[in-house]
ZALOSE-917631 format. One line per field, with one value per atom (N, C-alpha, C, O): residue number from 1; residue in three letters; atom name; x, y, z. Coordinates in steps of 0.2 Angstrom, whole numbers. Layout:
N
k = (NUM, ...)
r = (ALA, ...)
a = (CA, ...)
c1 = (X, ...)
c2 = (Y, ...)
c3 = (Z, ...)
//
This chain:
60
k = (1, 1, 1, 1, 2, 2, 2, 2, 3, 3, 3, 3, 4, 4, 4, 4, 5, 5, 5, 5, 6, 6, 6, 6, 7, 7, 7, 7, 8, 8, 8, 8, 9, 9, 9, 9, 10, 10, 10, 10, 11, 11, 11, 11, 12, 12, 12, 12, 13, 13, 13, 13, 14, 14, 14, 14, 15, 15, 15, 15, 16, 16, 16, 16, 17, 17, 17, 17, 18, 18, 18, 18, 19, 19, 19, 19, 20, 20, 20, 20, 21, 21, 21, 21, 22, 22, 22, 22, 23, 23, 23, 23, 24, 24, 24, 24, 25, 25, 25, 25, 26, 26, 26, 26, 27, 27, 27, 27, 28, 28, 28, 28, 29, 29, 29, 29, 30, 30, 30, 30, 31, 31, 31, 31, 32, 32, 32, 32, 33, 33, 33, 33, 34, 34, 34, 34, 35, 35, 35, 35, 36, 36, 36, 36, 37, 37, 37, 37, 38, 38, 38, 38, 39, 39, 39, 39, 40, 40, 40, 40, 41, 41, 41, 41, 42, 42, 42, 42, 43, 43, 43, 43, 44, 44, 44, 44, 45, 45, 45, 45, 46, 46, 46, 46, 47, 47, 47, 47, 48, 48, 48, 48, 49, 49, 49, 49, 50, 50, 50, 50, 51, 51, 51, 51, 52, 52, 52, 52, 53, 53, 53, 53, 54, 54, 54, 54, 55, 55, 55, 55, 56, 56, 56, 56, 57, 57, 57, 57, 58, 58, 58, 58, 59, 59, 59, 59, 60, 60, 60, 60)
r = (UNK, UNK, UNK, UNK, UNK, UNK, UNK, UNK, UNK, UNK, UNK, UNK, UNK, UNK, UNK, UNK, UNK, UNK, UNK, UNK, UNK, UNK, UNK, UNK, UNK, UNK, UNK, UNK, UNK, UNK, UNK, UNK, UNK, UNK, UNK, UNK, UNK, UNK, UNK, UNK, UNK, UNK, UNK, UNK, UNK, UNK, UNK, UNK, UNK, UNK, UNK, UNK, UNK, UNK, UNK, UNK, UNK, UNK, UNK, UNK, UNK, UNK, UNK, UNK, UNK, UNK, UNK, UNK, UNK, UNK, UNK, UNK, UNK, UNK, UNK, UNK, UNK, UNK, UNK, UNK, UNK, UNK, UNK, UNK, UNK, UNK, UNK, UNK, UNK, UNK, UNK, UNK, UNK, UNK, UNK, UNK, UNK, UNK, UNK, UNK, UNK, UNK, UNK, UNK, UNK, UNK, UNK, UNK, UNK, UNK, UNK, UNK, UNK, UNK, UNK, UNK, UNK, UNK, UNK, UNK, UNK, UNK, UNK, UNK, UNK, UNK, UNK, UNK, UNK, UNK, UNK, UNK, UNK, UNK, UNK, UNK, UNK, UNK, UNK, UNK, UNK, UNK, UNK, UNK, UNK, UNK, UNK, UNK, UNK, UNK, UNK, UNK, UNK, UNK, UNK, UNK, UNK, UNK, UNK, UNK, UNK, UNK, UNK, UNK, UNK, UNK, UNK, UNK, UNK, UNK, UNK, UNK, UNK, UNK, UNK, UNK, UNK, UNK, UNK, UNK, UNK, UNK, UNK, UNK, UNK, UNK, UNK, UNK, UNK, UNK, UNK, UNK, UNK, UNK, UNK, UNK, UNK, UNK, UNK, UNK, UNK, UNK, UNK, UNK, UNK, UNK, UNK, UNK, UNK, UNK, UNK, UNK, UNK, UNK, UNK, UNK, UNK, UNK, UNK, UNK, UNK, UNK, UNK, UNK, UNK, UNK, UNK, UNK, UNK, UNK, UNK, UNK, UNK, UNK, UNK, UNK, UNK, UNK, UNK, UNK)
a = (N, CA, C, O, N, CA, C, O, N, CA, C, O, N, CA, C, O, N, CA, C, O, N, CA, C, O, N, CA, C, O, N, CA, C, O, N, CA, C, O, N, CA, C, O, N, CA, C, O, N, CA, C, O, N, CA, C, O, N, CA, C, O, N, CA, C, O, N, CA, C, O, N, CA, C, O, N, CA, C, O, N, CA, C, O, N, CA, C, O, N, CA, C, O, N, CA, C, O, N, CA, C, O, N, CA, C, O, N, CA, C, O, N, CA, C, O, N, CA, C, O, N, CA, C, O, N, CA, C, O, N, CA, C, O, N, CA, C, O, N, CA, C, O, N, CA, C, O, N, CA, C, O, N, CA, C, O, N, CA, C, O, N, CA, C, O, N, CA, C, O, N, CA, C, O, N, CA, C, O, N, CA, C, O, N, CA, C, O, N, CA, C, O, N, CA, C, O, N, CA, C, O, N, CA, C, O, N, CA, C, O, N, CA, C, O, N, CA, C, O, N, CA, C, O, N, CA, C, O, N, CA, C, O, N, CA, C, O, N, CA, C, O, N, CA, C, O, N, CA, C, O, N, CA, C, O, N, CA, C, O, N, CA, C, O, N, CA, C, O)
c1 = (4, 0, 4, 10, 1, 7, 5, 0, 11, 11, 8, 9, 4, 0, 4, 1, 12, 15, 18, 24, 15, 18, 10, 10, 6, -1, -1, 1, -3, -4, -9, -13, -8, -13, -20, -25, -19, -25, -28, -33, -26, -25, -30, -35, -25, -29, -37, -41, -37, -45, -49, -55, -46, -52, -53, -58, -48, -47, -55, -60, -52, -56, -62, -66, -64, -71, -75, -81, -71, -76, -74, -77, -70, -71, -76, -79, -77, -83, -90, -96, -89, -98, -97, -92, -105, -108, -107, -110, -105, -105, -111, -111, -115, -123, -129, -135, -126, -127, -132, -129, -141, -144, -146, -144, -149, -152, -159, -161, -162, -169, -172, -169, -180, -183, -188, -188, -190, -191, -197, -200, -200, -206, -211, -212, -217, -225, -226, -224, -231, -236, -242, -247, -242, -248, -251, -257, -246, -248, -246, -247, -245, -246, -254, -258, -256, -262, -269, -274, -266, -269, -270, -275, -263, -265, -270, -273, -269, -273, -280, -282, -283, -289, -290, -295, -288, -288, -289, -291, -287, -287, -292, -295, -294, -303, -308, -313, -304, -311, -312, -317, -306, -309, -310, -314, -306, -310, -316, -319, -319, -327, -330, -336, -325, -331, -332, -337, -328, -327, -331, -333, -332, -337, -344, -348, -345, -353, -354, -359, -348, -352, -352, -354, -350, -348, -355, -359, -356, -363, -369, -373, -368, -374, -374, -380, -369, -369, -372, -374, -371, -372, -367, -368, -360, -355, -355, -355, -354, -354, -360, -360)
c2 = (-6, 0, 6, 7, 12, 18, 21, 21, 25, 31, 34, 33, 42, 46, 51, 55, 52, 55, 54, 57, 48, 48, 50, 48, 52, 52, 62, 65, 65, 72, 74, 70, 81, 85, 82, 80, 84, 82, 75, 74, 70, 62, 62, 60, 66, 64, 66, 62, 73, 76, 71, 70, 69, 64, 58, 56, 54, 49, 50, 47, 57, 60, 61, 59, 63, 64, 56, 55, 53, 46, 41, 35, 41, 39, 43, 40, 50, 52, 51, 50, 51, 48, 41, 37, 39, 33, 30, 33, 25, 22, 23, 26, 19, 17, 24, 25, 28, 33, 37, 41, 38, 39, 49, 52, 50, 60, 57, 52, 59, 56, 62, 67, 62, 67, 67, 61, 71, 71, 67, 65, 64, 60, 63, 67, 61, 66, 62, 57, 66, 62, 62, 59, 67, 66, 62, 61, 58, 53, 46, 40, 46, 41, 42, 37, 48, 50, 45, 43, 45, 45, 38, 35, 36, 28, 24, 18, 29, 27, 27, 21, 32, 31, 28, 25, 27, 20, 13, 8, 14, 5, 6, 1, 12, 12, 11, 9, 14, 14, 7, 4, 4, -3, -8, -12, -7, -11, -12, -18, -4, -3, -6, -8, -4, -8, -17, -20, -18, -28, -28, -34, -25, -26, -26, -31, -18, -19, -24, -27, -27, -33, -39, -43, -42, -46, -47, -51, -40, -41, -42, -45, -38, -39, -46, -47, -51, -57, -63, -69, -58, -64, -68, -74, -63, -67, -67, -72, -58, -57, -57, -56)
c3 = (0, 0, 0, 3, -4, -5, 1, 5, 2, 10, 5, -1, 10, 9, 5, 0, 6, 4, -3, -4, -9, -13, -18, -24, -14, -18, -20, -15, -26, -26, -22, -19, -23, -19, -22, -20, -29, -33, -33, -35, -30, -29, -22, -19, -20, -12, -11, -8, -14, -14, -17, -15, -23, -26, -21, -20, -17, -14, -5, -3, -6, -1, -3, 1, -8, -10, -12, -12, -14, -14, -8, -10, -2, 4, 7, 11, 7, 11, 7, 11, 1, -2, -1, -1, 0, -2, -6, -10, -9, -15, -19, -24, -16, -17, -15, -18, -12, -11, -16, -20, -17, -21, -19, -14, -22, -19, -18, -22, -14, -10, -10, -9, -12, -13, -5, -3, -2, 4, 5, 0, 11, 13, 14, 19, 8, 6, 13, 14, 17, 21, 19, 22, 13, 9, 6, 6, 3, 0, 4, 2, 8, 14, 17, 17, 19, 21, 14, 15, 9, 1, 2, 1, 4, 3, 9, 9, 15, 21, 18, 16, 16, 14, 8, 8, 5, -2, 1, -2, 6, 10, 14, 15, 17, 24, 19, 20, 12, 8, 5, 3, 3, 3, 6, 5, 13, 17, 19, 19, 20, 21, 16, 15, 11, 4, 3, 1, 6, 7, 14, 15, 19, 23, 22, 22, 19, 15, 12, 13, 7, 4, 6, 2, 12, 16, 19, 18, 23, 24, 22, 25, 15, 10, 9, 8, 7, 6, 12, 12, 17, 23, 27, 30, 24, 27, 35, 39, 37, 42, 45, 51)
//
């Protein structure tokens, strides 16, 4: 392995810039609670709807 001191200045920053990033490392768009809120109701609302019919049927 090379000492630090046989690497350039320009060597080392690049060394440094991708030891401090991620590899895998994506940009992330922030977390909607809106559309968590969205998807809540898209499931009460089906639920309720497999219950009415559940009922209607005579399951429940």
């Amino acid at each position: 392995m090379r000492s630090e001191e046989e690497y350039s200045k320009e060597d080392m920053d690049r060394i440094n810039e991708v030891l401090n990033s991620g590899v895998h490392s994506t940009k992330r768009k922030p977390f909607r609670f809106s559309l968590l809120f969205l998807w809540w109701i898209v499931v009460a609302i089906l639920g309720g709807a497999s219950l009415f019919l559940a009922k209607l049927a005579g399951v429940v």
